[in-house]
OpenMM code with the backbone's topology and positions (N, CA, C; nanometers):
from openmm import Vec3, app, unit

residues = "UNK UNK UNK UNK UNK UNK UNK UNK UNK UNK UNK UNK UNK UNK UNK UNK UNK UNK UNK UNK UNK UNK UNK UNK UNK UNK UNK UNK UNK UNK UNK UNK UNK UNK UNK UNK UNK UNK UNK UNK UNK UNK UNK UNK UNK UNK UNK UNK UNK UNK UNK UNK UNK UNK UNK UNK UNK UNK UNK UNK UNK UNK UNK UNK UNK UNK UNK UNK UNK UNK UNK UNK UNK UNK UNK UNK UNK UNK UNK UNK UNK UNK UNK UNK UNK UNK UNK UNK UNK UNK UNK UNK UNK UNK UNK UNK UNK UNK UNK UNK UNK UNK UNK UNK UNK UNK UNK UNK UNK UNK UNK UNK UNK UNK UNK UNK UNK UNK UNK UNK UNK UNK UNK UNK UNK UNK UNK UNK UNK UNK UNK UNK UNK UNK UNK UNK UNK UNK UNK UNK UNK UNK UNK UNK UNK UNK UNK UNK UNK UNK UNK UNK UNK UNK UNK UNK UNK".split()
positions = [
    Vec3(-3.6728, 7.4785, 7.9226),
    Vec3(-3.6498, 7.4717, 8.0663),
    Vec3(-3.5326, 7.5613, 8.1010),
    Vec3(-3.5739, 7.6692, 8.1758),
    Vec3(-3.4644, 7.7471, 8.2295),
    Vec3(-3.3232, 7.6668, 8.3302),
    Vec3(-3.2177, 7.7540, 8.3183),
    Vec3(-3.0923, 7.6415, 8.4004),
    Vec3(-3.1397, 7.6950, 8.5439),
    Vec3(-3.1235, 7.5337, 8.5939),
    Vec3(-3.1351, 7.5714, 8.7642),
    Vec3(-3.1022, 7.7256, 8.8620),
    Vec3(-3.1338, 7.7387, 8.9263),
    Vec3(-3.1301, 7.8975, 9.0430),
    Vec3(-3.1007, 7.8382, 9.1594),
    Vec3(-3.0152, 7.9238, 9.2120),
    Vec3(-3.0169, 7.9119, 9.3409),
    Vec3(-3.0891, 7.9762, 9.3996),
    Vec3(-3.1260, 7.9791, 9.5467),
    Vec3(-3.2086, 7.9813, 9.6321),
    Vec3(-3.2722, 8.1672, 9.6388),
    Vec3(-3.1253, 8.2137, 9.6335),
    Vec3(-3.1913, 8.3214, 9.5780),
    Vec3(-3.1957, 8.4159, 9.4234),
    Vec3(-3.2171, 8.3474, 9.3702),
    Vec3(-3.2719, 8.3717, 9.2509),
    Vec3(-3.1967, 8.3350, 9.1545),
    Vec3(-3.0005, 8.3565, 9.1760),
    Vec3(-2.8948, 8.3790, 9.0933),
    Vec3(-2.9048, 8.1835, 9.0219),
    Vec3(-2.8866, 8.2149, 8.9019),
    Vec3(-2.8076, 8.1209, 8.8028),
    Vec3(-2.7168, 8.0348, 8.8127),
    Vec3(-2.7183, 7.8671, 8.8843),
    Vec3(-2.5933, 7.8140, 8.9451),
    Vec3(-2.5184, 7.7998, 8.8176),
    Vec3(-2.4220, 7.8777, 8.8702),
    Vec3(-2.2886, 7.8171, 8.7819),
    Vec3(-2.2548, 7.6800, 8.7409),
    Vec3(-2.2630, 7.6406, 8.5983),
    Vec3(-2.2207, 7.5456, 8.5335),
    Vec3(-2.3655, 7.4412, 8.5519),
    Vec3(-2.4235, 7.5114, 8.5580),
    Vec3(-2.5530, 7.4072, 8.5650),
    Vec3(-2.6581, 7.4843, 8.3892),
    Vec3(-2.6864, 7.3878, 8.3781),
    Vec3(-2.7377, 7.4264, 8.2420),
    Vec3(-2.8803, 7.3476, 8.1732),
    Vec3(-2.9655, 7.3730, 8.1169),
    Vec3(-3.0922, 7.3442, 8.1020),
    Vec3(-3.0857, 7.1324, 8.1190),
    Vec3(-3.1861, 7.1410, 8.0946),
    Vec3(-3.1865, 6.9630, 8.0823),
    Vec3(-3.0938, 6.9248, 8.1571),
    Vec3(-3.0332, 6.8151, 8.1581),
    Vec3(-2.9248, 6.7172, 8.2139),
    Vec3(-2.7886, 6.8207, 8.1843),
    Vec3(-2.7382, 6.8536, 8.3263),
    Vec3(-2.6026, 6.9073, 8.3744),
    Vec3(-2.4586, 6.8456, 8.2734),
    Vec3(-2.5157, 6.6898, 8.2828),
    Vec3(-2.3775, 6.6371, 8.2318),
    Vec3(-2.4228, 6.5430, 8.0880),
    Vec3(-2.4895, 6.6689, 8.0171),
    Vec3(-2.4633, 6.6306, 7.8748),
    Vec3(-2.5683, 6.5282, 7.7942),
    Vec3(-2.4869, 6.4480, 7.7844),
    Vec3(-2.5816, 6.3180, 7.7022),
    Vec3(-2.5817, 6.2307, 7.8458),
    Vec3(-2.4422, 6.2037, 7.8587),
    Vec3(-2.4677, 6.1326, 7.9831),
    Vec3(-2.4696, 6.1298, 8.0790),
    Vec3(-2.6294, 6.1106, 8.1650),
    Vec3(-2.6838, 6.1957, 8.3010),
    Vec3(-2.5878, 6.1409, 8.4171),
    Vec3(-2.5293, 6.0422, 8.4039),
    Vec3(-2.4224, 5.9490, 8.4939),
    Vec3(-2.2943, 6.0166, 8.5446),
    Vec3(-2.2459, 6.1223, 8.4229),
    Vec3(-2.1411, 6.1334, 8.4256),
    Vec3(-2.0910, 6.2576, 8.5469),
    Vec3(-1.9835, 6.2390, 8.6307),
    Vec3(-1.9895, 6.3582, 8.7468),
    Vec3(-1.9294, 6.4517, 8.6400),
    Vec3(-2.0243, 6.5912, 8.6369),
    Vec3(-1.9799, 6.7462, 8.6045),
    Vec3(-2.0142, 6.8299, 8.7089),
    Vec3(-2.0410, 6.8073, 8.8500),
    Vec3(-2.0681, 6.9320, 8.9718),
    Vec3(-1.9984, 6.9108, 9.0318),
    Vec3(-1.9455, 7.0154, 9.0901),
    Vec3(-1.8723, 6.9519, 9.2582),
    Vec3(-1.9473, 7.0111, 9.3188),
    Vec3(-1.8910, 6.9941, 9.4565),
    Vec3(-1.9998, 6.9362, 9.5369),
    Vec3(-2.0764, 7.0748, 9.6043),
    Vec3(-1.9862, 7.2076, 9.5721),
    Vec3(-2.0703, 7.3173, 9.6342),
    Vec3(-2.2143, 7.3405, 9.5427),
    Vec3(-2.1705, 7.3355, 9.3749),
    Vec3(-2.3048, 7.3548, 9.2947),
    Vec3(-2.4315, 7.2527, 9.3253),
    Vec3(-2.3418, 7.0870, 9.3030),
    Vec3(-2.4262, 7.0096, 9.3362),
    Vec3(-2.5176, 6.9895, 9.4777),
    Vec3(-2.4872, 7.0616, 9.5974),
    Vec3(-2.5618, 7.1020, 9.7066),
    Vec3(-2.6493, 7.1966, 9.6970),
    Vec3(-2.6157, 7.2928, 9.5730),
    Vec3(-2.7321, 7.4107, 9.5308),
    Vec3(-2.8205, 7.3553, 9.4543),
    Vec3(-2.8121, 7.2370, 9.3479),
    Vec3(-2.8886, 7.1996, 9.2919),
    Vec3(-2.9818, 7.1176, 9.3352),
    Vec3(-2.9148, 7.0557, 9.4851),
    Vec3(-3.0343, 6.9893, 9.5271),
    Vec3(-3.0675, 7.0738, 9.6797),
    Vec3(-3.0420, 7.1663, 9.7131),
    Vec3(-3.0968, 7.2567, 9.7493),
    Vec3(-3.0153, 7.1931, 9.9373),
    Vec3(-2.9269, 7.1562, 9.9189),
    Vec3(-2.8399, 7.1303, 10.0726),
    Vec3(-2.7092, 7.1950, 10.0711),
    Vec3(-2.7187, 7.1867, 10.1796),
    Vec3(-2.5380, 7.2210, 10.2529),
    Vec3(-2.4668, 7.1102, 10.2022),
    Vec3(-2.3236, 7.1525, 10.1480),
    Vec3(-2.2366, 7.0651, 10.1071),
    Vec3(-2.1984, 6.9474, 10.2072),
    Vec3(-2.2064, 7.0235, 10.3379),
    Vec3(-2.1613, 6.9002, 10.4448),
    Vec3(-2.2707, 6.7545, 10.4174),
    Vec3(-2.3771, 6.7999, 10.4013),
    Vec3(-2.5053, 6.7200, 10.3711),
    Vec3(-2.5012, 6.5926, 10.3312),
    Vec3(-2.4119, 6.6599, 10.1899),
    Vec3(-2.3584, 6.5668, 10.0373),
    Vec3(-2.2620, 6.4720, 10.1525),
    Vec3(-2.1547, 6.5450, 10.1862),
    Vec3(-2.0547, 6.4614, 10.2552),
    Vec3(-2.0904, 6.3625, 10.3819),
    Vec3(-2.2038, 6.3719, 10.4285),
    Vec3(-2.2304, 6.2592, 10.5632),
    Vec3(-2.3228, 6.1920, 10.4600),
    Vec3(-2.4101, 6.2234, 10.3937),
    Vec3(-2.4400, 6.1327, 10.2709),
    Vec3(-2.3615, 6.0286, 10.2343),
    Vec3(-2.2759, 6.0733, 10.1768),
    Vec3(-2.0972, 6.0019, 10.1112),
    Vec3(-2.1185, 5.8849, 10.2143),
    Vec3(-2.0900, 5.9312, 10.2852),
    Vec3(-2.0111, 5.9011, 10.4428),
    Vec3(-2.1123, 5.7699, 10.4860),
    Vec3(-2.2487, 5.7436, 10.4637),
    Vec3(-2.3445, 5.6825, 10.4651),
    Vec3(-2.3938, 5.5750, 10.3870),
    Vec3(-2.2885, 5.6441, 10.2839),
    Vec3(-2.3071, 5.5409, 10.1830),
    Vec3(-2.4143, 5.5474, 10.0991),
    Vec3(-2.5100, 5.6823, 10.0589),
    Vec3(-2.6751, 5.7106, 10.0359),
    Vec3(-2.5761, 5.7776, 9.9045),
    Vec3(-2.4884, 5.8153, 9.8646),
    Vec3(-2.4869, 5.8124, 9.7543),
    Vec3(-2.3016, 5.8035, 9.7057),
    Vec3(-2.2583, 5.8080, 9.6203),
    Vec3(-2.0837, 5.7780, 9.5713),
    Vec3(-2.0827, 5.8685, 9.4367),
    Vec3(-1.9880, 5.9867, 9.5008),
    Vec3(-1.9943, 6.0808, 9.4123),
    Vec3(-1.8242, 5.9895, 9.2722),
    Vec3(-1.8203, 6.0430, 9.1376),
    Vec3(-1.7159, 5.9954, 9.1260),
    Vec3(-1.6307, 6.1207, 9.1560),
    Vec3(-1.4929, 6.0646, 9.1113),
    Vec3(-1.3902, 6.1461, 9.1738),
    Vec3(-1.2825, 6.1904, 9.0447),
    Vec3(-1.2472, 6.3391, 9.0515),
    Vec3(-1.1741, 6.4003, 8.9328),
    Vec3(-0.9976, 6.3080, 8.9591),
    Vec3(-0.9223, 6.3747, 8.8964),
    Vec3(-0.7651, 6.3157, 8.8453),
    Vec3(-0.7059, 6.3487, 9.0277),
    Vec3(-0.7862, 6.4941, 9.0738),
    Vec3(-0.7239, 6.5246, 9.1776),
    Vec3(-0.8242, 6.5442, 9.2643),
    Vec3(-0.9123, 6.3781, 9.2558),
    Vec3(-0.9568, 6.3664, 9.4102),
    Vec3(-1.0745, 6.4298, 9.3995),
    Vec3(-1.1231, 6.5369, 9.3658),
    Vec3(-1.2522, 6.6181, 9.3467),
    Vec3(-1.3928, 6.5089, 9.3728),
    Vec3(-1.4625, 6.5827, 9.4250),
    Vec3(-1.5814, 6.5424, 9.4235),
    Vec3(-1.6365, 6.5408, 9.3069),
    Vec3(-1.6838, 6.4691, 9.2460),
    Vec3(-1.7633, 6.5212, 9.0831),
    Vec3(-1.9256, 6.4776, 9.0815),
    Vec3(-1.9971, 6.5061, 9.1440),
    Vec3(-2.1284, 6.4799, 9.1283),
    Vec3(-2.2042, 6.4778, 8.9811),
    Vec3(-2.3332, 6.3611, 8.9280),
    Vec3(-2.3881, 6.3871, 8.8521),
    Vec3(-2.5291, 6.4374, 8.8227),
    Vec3(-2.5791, 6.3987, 8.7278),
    Vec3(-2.7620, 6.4832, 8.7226),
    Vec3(-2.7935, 6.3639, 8.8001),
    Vec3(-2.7029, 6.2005, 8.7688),
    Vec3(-2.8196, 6.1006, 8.8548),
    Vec3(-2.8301, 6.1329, 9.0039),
    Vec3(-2.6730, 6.1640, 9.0106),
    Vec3(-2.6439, 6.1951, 9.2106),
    Vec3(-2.7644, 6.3333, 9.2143),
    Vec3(-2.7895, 6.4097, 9.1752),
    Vec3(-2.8519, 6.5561, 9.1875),
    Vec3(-2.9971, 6.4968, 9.2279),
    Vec3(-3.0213, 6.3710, 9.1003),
    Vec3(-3.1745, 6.3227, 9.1783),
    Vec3(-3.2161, 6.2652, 9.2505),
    Vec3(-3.0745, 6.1782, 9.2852),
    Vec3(-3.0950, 6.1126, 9.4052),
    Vec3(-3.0799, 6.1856, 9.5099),
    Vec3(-3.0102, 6.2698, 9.5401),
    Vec3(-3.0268, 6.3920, 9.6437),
    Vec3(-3.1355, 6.4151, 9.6652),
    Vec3(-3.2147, 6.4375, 9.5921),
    Vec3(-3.3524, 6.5239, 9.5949),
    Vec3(-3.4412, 6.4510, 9.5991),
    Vec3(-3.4532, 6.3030, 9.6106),
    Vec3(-3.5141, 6.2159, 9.6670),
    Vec3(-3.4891, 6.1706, 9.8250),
    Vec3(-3.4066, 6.1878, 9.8134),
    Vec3(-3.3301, 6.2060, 9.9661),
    Vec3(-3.4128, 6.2788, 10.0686),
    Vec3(-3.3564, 6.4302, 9.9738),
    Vec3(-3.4258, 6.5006, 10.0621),
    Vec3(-3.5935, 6.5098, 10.0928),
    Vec3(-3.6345, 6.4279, 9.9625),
    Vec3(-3.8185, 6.4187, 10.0113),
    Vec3(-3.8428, 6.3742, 10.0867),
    Vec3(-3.7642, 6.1793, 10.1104),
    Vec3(-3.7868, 6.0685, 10.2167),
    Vec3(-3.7604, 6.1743, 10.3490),
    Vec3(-3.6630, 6.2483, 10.3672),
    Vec3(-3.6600, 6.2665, 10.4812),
    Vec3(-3.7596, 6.4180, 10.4959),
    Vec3(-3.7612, 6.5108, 10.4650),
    Vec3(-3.8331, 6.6364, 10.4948),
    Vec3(-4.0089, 6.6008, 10.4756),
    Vec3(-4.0175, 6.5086, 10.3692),
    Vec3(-4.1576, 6.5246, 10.3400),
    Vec3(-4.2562, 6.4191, 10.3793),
    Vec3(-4.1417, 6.3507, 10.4372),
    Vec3(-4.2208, 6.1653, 10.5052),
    Vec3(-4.1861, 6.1756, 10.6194),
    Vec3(-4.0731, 6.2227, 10.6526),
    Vec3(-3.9658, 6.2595, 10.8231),
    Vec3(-3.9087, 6.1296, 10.8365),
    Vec3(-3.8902, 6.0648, 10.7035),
    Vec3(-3.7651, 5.9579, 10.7578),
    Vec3(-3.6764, 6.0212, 10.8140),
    Vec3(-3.5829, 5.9263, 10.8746),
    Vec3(-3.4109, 5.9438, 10.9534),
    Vec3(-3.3728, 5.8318, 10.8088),
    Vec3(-3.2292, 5.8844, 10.8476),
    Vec3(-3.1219, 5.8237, 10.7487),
    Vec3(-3.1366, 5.6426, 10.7034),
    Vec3(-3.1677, 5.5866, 10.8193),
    Vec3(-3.1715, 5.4755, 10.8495),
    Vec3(-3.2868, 5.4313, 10.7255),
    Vec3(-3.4143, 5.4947, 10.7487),
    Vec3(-3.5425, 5.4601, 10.6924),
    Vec3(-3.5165, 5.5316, 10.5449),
    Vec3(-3.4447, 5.6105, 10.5114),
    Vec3(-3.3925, 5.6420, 10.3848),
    Vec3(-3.3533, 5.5021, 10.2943),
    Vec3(-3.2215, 5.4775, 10.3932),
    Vec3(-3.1188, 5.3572, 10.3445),
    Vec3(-3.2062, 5.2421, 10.2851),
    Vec3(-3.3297, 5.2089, 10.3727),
    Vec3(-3.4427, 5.0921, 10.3455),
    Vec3(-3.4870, 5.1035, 10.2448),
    Vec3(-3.5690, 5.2429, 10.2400),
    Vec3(-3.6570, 5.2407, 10.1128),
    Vec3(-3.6009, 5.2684, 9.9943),
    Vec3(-3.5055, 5.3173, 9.9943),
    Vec3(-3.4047, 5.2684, 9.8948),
    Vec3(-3.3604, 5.1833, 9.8311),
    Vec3(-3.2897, 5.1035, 9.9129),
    Vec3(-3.3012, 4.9461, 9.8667),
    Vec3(-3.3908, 4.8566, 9.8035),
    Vec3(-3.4974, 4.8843, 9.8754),
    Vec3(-3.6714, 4.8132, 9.8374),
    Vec3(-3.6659, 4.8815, 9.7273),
    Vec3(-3.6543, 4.9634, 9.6743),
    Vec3(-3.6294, 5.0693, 9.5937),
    Vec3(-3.5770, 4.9869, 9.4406),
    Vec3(-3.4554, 4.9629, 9.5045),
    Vec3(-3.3382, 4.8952, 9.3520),
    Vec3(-3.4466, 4.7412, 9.3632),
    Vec3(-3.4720, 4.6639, 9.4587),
    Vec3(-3.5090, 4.5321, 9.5203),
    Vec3(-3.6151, 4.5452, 9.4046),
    Vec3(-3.7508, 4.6648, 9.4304),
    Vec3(-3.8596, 4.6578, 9.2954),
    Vec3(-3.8161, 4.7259, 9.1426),
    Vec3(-3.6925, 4.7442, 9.1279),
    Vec3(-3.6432, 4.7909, 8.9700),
    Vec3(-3.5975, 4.6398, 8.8930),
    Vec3(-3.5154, 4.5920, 9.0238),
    Vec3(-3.4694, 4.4652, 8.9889),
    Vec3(-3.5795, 4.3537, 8.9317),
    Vec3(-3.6794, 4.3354, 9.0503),
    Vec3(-3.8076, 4.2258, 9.0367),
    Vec3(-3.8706, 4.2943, 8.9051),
    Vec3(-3.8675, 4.4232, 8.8493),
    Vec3(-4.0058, 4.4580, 8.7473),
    Vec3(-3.8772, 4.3977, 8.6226),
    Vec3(-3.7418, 4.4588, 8.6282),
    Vec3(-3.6959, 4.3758, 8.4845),
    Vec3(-3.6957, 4.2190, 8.4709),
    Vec3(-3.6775, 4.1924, 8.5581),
    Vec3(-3.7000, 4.0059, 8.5853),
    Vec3(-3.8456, 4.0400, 8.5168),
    Vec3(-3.9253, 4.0562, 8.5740),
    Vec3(-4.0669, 4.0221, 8.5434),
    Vec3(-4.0576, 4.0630, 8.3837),
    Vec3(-4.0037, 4.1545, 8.3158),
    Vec3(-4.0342, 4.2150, 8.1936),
    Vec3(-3.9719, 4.1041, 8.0982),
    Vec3(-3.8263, 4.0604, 8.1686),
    Vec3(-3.7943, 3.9622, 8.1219),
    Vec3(-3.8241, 3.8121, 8.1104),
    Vec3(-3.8925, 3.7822, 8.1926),
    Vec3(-3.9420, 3.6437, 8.2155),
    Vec3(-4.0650, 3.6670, 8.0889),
    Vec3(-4.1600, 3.8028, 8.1194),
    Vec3(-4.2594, 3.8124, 8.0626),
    Vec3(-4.2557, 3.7777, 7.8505),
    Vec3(-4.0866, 3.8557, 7.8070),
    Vec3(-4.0872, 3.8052, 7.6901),
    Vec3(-4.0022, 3.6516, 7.6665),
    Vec3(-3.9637, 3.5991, 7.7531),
    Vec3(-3.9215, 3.4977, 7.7308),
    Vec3(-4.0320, 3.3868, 7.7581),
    Vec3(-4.0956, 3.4151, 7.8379),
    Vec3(-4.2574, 3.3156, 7.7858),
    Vec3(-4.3101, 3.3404, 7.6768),
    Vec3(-4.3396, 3.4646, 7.6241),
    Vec3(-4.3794, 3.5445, 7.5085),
    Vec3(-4.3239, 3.4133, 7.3895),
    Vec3(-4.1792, 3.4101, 7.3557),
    Vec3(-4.0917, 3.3454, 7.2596),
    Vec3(-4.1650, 3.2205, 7.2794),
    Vec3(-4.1547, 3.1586, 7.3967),
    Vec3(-4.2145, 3.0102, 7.4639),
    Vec3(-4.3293, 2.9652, 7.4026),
    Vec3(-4.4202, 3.0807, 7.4158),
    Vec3(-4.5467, 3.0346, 7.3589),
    Vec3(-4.5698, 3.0536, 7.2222),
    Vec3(-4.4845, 3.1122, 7.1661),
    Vec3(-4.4715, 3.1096, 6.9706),
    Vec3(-4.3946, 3.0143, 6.9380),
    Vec3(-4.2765, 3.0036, 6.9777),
    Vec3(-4.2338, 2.8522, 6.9847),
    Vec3(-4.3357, 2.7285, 7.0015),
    Vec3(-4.4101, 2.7307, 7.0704),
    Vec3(-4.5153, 2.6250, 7.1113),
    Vec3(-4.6232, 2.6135, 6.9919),
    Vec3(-4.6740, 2.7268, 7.0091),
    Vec3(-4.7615, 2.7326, 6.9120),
    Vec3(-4.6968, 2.6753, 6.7569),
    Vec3(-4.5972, 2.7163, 6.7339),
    Vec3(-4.5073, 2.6995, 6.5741),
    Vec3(-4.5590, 2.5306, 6.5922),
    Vec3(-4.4859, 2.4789, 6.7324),
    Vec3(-4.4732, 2.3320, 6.7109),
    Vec3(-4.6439, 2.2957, 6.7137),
    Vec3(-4.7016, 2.3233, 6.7457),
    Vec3(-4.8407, 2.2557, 6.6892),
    Vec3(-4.8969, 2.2603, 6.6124),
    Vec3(-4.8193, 2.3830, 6.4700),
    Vec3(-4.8794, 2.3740, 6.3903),
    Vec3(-4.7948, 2.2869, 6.3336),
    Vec3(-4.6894, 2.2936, 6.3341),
    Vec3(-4.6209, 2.1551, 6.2761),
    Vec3(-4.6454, 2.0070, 6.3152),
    Vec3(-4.6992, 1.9873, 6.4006),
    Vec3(-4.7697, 1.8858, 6.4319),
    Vec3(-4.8653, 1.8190, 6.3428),
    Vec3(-4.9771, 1.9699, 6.3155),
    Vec3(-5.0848, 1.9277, 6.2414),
    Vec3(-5.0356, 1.9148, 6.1210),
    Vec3(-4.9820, 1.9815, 6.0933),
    Vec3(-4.9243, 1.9781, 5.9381),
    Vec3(-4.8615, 1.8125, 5.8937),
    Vec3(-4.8192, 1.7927, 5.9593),
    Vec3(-4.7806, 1.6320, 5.9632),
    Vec3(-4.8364, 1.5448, 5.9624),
    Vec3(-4.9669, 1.5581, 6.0278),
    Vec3(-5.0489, 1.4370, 6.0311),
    Vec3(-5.1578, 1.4626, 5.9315),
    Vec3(-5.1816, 1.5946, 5.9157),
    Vec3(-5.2660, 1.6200, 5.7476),
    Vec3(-5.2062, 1.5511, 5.6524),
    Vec3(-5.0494, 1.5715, 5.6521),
    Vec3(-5.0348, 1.4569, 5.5864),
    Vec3(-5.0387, 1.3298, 5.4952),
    Vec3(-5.0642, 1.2468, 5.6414),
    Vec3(-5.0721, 1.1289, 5.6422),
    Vec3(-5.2397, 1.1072, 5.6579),
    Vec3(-5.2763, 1.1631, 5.6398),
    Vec3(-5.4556, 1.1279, 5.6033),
    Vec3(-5.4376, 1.1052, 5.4248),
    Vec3(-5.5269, 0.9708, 5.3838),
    Vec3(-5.5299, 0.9850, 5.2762),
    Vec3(-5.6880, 0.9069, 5.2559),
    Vec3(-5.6911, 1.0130, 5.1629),
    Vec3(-5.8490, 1.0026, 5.1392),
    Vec3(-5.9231, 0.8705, 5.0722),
    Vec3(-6.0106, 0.8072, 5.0921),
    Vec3(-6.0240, 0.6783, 5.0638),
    Vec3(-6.2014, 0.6762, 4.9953),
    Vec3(-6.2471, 0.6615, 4.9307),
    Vec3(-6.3725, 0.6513, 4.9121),
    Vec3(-6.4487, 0.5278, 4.8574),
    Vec3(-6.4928, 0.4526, 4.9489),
    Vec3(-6.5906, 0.3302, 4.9176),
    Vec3(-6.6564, 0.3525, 4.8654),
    Vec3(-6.7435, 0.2851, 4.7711),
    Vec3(-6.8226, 0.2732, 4.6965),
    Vec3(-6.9464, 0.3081, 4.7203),
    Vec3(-7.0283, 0.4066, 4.6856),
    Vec3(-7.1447, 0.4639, 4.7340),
    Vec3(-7.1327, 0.5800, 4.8432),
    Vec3(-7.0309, 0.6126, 4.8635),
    Vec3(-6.9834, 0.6521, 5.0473),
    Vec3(-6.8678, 0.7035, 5.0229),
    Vec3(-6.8864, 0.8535, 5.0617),
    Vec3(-6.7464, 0.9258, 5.0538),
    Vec3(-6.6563, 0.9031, 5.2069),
    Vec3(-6.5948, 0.8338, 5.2874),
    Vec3(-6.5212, 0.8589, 5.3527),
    Vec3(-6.3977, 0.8746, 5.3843),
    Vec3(-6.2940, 0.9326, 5.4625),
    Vec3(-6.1756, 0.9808, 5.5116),
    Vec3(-6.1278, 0.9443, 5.6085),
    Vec3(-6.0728, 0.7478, 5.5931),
    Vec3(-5.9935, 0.7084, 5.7191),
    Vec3(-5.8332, 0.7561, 5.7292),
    Vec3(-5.8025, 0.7138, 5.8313),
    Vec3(-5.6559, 0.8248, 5.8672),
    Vec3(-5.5836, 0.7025, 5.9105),
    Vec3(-5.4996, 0.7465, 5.8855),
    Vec3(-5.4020, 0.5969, 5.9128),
    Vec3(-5.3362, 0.5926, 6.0232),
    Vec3(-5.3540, 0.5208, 6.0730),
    Vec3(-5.2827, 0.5323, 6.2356),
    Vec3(-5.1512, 0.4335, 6.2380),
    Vec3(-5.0939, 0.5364, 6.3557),
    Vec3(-4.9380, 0.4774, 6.3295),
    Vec3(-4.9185, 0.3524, 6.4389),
    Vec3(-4.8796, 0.2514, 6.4199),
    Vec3(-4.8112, 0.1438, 6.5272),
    Vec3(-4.8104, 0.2174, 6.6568),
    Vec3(-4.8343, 0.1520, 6.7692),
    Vec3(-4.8170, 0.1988, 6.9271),
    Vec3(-4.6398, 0.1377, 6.9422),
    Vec3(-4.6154, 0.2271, 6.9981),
    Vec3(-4.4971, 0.2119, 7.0171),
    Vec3(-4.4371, 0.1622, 7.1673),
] * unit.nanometer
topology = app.Topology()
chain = topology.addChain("A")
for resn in residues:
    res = topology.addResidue(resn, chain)
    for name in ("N", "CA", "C"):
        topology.addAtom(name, app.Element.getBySymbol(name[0]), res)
């Protein structure tokens, strides 16, 4: 994968194949003029963004804007909701949310899903231990002429 271009053609500075910031895509390595080239806006953009609360760049020793690859994609989701659906900011902010709202509900669900998982091997374990117990206590009895297998039943409690 070639490193990102700007718009007209040139090589953004400090932007580099795969993920900008390394191993970890989290981490801010743009400020905010590259990171507006990478997601293809005006820096002011980034900043009423900020300002909106649609995204939180972190911040260098001296204050700097430091954008990351995650901020770069969330930009550029940004910019789809609004250019390619014609949300306004507002209807951004929503589907967004609904957004984290269904990341949240699918790990619950993934999680609920193996903790029933455990539930029902657990369950299962105990019924075989069940049977195993009362095999047991069967003891084989054979009358005379007549093979049969009464089971001994326990006191009602």
């Amino acid at each position: 994968m070639a490193a990102p271009e700007a718009g007209d053609g040139r090589r953004v500075a400090g932007a580099s194949s795969g993920h900008g910031a390394g191993s970890d895509p989290s981490r801010g390595v743009y400020m905010i003029s590259i990171a507006a080239e990478l997601a293809g806006m005006h820096p002011q953009t980034l900043r009423i963004y900020e300002t909106r609360g649609l995204i939180t760049p972190k911040r260098s020793a001296k204050n700097t804007r430091l954008y990351s690859q995650v901020d770069v994609e969330r930009l550029r989701r940004i910019q789809e909701l609004t250019t390619e659906l014609g949300l306004n900011l507002a209807g951004v902010e929503r589907v967004m949310e609904l957004e984290r709202e269904v990341e949240r509900a699918r790990r619950r669900a993934d999680r609920l899903e193996r903790e029933l998982e455990r539930t029902r091997a657990a369950g299962l374990a105990e019924v075989e231990r069940v049977h195993q117990a009362y095999r047991q206590e069967l003891v084989r009895y054979e009358a005379p002429g007549r093979a049969l297998v009464p089971v001994r039943r326990r006191p009602k409690a």
